[in-house]
C-alpha positions in Angstrom: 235.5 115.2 48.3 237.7 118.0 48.0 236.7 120.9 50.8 238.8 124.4 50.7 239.5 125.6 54.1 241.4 129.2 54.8 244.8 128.6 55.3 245.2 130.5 58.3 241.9 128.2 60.4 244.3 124.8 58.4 247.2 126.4 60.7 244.8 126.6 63.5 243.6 122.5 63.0 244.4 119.7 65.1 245.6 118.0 61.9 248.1 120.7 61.1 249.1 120.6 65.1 249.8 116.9 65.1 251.5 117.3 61.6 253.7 119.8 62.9 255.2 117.5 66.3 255.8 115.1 64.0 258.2 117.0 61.6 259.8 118.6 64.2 260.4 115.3 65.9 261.6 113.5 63.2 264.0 116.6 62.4 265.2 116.6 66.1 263.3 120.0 66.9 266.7 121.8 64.5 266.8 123.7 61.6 267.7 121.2 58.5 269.4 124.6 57.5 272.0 125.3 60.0 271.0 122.8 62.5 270.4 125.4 65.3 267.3 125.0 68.0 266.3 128.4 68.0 262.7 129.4 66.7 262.1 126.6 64.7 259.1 126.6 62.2 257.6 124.2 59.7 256.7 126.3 56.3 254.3 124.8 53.4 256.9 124.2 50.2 253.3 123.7 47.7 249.5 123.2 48.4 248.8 120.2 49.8 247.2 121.2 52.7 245.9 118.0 54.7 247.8 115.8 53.0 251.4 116.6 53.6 254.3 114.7 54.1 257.7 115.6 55.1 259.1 116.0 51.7 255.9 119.0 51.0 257.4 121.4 54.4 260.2 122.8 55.4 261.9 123.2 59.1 263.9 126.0 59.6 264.7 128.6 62.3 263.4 132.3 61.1 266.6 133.0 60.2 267.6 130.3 57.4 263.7 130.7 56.6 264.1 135.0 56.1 267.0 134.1 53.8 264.9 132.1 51.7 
């Protein structure tokens, strides 16, 4: 079954949380940008909430992610 949840309680989930370690982990806790440490942040690139993989986010600092 297909449930909608508001994106902002998804970002709030466990699942999210756990999803979130992992890409930061796998991406060495750097921005694939410019490869800095600083404020890092994993950003939705489409929809699929709850299903992601590394391939649907992005990992960036603010900075890269403000010049997107």
């Amino acid at each position: 079954a297909c449930v909608r949840v508001n994106y902002k309680d998804y970002l709030n989930s466990i699942h999210w949380q756990i999803f979130k370690d992992y890409a930061l982990n796998q991406n060495n806790n750097t921005c694939s940008i410019c490869g800095c440490s600083k404020d890092i942040q994993v950003q939705h690139t489409n929809k699929n909430f709850g299903r992601e993989t590394l391939n649907d986010v992005i990992i960036a600092c603010s900075e890269c992610l403000n010049k997107l």
